[in-house]
Structures are given as C-alpha cells and as structure tokens.
C-alpha positions as CSV (number, residue, x, y, z in Angstrom):
1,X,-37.7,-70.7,36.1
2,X,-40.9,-72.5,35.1
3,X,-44.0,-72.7,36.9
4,X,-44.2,-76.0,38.5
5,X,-45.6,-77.8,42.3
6,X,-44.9,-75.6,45.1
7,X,-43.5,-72.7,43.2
8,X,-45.0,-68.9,43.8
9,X,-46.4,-67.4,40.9
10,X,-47.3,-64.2,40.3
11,X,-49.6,-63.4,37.6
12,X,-51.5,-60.3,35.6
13,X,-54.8,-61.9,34.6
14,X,-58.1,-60.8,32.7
15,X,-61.2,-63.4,33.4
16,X,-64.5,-62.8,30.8
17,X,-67.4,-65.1,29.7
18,X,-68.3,-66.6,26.7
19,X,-70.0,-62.9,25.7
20,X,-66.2,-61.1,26.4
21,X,-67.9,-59.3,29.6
22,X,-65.0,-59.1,32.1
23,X,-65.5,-60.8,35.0
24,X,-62.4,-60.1,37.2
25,X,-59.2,-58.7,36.2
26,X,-55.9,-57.7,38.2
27,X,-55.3,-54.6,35.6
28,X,-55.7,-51.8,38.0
29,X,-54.6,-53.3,41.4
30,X,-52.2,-56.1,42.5
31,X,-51.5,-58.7,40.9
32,X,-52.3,-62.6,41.8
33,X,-49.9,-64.3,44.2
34,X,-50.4,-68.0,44.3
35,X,-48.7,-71.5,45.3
36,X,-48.9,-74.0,41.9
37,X,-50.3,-77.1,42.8
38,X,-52.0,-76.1,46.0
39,X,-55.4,-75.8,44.2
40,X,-55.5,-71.7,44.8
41,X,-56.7,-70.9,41.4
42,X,-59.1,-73.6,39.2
43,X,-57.7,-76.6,37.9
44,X,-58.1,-75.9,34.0
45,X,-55.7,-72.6,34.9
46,X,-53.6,-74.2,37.1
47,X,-52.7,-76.9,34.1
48,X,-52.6,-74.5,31.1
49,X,-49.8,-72.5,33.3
50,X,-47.8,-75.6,34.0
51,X,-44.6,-75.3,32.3
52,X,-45.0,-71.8,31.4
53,X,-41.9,-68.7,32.5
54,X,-41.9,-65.3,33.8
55,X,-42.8,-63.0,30.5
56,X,-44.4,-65.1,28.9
57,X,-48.6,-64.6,28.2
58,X,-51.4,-66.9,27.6
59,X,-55.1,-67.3,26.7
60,X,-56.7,-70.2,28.4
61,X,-60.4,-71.3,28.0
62,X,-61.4,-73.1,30.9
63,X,-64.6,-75.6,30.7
64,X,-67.2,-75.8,33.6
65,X,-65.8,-78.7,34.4
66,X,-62.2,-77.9,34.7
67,X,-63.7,-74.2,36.7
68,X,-66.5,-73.9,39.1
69,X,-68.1,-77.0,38.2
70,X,-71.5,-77.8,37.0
71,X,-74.9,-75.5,38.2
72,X,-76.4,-77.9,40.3
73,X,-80.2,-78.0,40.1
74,X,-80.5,-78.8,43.9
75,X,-78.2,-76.0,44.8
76,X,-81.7,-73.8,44.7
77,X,-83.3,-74.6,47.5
78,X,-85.8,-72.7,50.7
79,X,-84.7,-71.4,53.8
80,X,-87.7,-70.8,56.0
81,X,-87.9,-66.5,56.3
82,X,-87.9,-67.1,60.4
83,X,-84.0,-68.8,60.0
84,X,-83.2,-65.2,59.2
85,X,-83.0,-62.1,61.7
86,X,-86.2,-61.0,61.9
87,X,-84.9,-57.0,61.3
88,X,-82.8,-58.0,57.9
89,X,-84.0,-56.1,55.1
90,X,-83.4,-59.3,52.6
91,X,-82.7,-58.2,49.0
92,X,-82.3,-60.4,45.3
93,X,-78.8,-60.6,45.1
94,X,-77.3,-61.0,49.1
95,X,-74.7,-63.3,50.4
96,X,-74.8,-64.7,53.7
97,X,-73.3,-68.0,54.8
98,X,-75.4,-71.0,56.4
99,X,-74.4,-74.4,57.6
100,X,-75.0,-77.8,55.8
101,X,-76.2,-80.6,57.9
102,X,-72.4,-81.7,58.6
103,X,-72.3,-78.1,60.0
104,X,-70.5,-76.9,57.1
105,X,-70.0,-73.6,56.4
106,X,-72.1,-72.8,53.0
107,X,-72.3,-69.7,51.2
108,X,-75.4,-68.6,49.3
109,X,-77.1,-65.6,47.0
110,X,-80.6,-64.8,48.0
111,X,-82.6,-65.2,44.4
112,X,-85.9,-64.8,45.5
113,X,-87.6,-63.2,48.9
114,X,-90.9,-64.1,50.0
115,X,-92.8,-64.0,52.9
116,X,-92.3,-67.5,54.3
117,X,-89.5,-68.7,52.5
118,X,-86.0,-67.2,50.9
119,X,-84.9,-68.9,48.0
120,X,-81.1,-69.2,48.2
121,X,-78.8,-70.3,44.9
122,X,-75.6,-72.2,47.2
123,X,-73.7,-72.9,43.6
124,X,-70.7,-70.7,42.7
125,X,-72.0,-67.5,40.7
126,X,-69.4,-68.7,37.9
127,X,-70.5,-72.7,37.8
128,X,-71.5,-73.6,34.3
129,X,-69.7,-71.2,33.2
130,X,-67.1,-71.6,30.6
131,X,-64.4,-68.8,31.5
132,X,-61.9,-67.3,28.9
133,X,-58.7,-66.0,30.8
134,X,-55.6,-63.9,29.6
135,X,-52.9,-64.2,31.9
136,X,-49.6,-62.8,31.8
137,X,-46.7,-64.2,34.1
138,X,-45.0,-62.1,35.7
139,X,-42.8,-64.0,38.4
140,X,-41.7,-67.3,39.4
141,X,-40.0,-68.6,42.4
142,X,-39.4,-70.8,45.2
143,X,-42.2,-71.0,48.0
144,X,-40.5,-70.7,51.2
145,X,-41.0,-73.0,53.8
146,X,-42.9,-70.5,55.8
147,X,-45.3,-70.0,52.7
148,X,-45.7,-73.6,52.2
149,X,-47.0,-74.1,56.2
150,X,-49.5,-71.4,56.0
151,X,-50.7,-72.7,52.7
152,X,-50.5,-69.6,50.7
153,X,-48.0,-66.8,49.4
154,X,-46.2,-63.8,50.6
155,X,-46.0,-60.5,49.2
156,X,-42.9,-58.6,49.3
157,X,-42.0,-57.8,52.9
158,X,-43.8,-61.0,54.1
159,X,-46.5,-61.4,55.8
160,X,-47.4,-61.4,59.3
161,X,-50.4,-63.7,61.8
162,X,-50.9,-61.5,64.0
C-alpha cells in the first residue's frame, strides 16, 4: 500500500540541521503515527512521502518554507515583567504560552529577562531552518473512521477519550 490522503503511516525518522546535529529522532522510542494529508507532520515531508511503501527509506531536505516557515523579525517582541507571576523565577530559554489580541493561544521562549520587560521569541525554535530528515516507512494502512473524526492516529489497541 502506498502512502496516500487519509492513510496511517507509521514512520522511523531521524531530523538534523544543516551542521548534521540531530534534532529529533524516533530511534530509541516509538515510532511516528500520523494521518497523510491531515497536515500532522510539515508539508515538504508530507510530499517527499507521497507515493512511497512500507520498507522503503528516504532522505528528504526540507526548506524553511516547506517546514516551520520563515523567522519572523516581529516575532521578538516585550512582555511587560508585571504580565508575569510576580514569584516566577524567569530564566533564558522558558516556554510559557500567552494570548494574541484575537485571544489566541501563543507559545513563546523567554530570550532575554530584564527588570521591566521579558523579551519573548513567539517563532517556532526550527523556523528558518532548513531540516535534513531520514525516514524509514515502516507501515501503511487505512485510517479508520474513528481515527479520521478525532483527527489523529491510533496505536495498537486503540485509543481511548476518556
């Protein structure tokens, strides 16, 4: 079976920049479980798998286009210090999640702490990024109906909302 829209594919992956450091990787846990053509993984993947069969392995470079986007110079922006809890122990390097002005959830890395004002980065840690993946297929098959409604795949034995 190829890997095609709605179709569960399960996949062995390593992810490293354009210096071969590795970003992410599967090797050493589960694998990736995802529904083709649901936009789970980033486009430029999602395409280079099109077509491809269980067994089979590929290396895919993905631009930032076709991955997390460009950075975006205004994604750096000031959060007044006093929109934080006043006890947080604010650190280089946190994640928290604010809201946009639509009320929006929007997550962001603290990148610089100061005493009036927290400069937050709200880009992906990855955009601009050019990513170099090695993936190897392992599965292919049918999404159930049940998978297609909640949006996402299920390992073996299902999966439960409890």
């Amino acid at each position: 079976m190829q890997i095609a829209e709605k179709k569960v594919v399960t996949i062995d992956y390593t992810l490293k920049n354009a210096v071969g450091e590795v970003l992410d990787t599967s090797s050493g846990g589960d694998p990736l479980l995802y529904i083709h053509g649901a936009s789970q993984i980033v486009p430029g993947l999602e395409r280079a798998l099109t077509g491809l069969s269980a067994g089979q392995s590929t290396d895919v470079v993905v631009e930032p286009a076709d991955g997390y986007g460009a950075r975006d110079p205004e994604g750096v922006f000031g959060v007044p210090r006093n929109a934080f809890p006043a006890e947080a122990k604010l650190e280089v390097g946190m994640s928290f999640v604010g809201e946009d002005e639509e009320g929006q959830a929007v997550p962001v890395r603290v990148v610089e702490v100061r005493d009036d004002v927290v400069i937050v980065d709200a880009n992906h840690p990855l955009a601009g990024e050019k990513l170099f993946f090695h993936v190897d297929i392992r599965d292919v098959r049918d999404a159930t109906l049940e998978e297609l409604m909640h949006g996402h795949a299920h390992g073996p034995g299902g999966h439960s909302h409890d």
